[in-house]
C-alpha positions as CSV (number, residue, x, y, z in Angstrom):
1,X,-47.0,170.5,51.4
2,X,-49.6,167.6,50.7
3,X,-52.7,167.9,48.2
4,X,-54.9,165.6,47.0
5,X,-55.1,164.5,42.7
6,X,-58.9,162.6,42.0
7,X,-57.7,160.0,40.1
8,X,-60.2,158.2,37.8
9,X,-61.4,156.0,40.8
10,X,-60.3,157.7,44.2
11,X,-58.7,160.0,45.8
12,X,-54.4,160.4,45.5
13,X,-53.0,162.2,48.2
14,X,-49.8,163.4,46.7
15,X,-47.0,165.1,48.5
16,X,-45.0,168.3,47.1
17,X,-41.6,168.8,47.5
18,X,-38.6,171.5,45.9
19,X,-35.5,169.3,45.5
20,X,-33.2,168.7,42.5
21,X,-30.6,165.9,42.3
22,X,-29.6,163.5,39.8
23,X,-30.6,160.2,39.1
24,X,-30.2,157.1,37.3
25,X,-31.5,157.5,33.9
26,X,-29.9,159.9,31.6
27,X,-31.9,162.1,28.8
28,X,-29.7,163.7,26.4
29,X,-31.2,166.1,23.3
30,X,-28.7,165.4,21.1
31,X,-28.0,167.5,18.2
32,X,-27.4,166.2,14.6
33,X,-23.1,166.3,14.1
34,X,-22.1,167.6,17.6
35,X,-21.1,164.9,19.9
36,X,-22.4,163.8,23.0
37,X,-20.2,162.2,26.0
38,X,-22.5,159.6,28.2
39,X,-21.7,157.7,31.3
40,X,-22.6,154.3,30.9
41,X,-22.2,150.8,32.9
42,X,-18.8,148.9,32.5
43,X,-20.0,145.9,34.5
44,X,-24.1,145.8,32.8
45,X,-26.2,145.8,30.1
46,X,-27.1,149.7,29.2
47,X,-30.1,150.8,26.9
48,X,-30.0,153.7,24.5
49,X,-33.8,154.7,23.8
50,X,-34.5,156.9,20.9
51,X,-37.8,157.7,19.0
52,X,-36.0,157.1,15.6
53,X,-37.4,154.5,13.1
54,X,-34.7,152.7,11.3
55,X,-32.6,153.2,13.9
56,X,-29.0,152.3,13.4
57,X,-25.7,151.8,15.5
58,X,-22.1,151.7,14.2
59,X,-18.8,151.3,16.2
60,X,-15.4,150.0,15.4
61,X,-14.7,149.3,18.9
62,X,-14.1,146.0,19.8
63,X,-15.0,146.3,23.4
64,X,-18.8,147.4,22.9
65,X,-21.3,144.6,22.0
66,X,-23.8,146.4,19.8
67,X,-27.5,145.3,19.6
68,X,-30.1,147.1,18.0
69,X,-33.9,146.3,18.7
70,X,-36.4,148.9,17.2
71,X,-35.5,151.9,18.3
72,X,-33.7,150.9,21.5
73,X,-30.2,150.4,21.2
74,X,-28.6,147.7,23.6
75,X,-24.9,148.1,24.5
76,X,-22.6,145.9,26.5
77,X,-18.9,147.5,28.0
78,X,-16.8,144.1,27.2
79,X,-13.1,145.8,27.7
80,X,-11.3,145.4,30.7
81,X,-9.8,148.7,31.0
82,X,-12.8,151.7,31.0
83,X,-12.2,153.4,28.3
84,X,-14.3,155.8,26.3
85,X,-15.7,154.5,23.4
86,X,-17.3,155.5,20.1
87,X,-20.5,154.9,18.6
88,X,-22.5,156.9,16.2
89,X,-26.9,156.5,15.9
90,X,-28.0,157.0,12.7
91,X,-31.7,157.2,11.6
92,X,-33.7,156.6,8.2
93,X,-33.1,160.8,7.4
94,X,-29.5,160.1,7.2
95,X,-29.3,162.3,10.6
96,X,-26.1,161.2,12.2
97,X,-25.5,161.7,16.0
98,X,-22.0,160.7,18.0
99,X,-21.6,159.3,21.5
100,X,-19.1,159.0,23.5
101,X,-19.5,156.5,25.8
102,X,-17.7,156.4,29.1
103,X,-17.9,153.2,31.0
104,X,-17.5,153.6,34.9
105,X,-18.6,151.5,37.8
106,X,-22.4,152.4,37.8
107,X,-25.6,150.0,37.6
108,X,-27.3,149.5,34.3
109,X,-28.1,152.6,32.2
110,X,-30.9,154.0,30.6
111,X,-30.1,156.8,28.4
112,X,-33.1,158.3,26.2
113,X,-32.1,160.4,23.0
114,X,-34.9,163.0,22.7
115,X,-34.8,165.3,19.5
116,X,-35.9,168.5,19.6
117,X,-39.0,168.0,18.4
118,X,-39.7,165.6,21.0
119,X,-38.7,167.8,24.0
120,X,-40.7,170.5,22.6
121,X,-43.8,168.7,23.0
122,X,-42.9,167.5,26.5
123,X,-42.2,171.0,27.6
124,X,-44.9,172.9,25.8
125,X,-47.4,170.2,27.7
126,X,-45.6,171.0,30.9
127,X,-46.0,174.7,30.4
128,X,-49.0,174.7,29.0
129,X,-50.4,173.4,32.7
130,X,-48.3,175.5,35.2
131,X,-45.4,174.1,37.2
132,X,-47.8,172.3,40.3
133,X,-50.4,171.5,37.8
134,X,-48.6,169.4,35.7
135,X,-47.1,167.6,38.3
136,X,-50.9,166.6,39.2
137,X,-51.8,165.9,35.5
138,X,-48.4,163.6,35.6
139,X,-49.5,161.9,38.6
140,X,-53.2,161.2,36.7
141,X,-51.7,160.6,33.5
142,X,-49.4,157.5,34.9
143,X,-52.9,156.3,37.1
144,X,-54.4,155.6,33.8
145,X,-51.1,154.7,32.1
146,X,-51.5,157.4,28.9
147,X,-48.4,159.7,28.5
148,X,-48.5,163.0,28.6
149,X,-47.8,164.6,24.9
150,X,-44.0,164.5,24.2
151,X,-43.2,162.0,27.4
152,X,-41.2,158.2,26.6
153,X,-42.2,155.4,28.5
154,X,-40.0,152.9,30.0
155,X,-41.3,149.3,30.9
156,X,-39.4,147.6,33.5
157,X,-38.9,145.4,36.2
158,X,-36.3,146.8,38.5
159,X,-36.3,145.5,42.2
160,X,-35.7,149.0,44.3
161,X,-36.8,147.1,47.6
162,X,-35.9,149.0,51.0
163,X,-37.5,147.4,54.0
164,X,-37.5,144.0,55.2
165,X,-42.0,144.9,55.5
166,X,-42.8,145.5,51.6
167,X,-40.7,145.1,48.5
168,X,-40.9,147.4,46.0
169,X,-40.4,147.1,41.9
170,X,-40.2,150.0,39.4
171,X,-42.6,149.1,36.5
172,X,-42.7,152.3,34.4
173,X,-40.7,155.6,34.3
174,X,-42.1,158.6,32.3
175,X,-39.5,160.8,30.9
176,X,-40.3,164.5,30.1
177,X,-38.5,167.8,29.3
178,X,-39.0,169.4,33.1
179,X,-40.6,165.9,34.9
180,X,-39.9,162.8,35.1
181,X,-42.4,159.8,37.0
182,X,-42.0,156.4,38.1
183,X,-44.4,153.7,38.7
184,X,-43.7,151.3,41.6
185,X,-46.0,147.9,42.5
186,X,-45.0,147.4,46.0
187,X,-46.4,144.3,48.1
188,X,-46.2,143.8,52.0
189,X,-45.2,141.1,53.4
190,X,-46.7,141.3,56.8
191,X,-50.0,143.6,57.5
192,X,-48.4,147.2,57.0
193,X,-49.8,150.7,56.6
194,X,-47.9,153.1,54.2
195,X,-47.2,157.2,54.6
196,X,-46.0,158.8,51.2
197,X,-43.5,160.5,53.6
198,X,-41.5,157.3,53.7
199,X,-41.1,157.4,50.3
200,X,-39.8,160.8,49.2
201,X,-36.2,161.3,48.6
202,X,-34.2,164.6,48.1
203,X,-35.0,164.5,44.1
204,X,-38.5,163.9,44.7
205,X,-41.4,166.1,43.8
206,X,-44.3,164.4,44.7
207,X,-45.5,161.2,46.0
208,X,-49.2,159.1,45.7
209,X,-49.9,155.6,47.1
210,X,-53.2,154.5,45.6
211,X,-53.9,152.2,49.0
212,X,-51.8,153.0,52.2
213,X,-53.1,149.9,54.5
214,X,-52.2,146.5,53.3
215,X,-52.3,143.0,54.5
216,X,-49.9,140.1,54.1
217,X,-49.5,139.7,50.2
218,X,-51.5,142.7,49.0
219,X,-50.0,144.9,46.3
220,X,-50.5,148.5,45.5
221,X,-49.1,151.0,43.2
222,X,-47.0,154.0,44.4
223,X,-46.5,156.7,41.4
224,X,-43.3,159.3,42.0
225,X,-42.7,162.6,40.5
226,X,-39.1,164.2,40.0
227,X,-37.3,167.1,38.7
228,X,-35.4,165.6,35.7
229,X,-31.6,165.5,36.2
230,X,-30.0,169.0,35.9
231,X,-32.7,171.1,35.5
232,X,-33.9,173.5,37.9
């Protein structure tokens, strides 16, 4: 089913679809004291993002190379045999939370702590709107790059190219407690004309391309809405 979102200038022509498989980035609500086992990447560097201030992150492993930067937590597998390992996030309250992390041959991770407080005000926004209604408000909020209450906000610069014609890099990905969206700039390299058909994948939700014909060297954005992993 295809409907169309106005954007703040134009018209997005988004696509609906009812899918629900996993992907890359992980969102975990942990809970203060109980233990959490995550996947993470034995071969690259993985990012814990949490919305604590203060954050802190202690393990006596020798095989994890620990960073902390704000509130994101950088962690590198070092070992040569994947084994789980420990490591406990702390934050200014004193509120302790365990991980176990399970390197296995996966690309970089993204795993975003969200606390209950936070999912609460990522799924009373969702609710609040109505399930095909808030994928359209997601769609609008990512076009003029303000979250939605509750959602995190990923910058990146992930290549996710597929075709020889246009290459494609993730720029942003929106993490809520039903949703999730991703930003994509995607640039042709010879004259091309783009269908949001092409882009949807079994996980997918919905699908907007701000400009569908391009020439040689012209860029547009391509915004993507999914189910977030596991739910239903």
């Amino acid at each position: 089913m295809i409907f169309s979102v106005k954007r703040y200038m134009g018209i997005i022509a988004a696509m609906l679809l009812l899918n629900s498989t996993a992907y890359g980035m992980q969102i975990i609500s942990p809970v203060e004291g109980e233990t959490n086992f995550i996947e993470i990447s034995k071969k690259d560097l993985n990012v814990i993002k949490t919305s604590f201030s203060g954050a802190k992150a202690i393990s006596s492993s020798r095989s994890l190379d620990v960073k902390v930067e704000g509130k994101n937590i950088f962690v590198k597998y070092t070992g040569s045999i994947a084994e789980p390992q420990e490591l406990i996030i702390t934050d200014t309250s004193g509120s302790i939370y365990p991980l176990v992390l399970k390197p296995a041959g996966i690309p970089a991770e993204t795993i975003v702590l969200r606390t209950r407080d936070d999912a609460y005000d990522a799924l009373d926004w969702e609710r609040s709107h109505g399930y095909t209604r808030s994928i359209k408000e997601l769609i609008k909020n990512m076009y003029i790059e303000v979250p939605p209450r509750g959602y995190t906000v990923d910058n990146l610069t992930e290549d996710a190219t597929e075709w020889n014609e246009v290459t494609k890099t993730l720029k942003k990905r929106y993490a809520g407690a039903l949703l999730s969206g991703e930003v994509y700039i995607l640039k042709a390299r010879a004259p091309v004309t783009l269908d949001e058909k092409e882009f949807y994948k079994e996980n997918t939700l919905a699908v907007s391309i701000e400009k569908h014909a391009l020439e040689a060297n012209e860029t547009t954005k391509l915004y993507i809405v999914k189910r977030r992993a596991g739910k239903k």
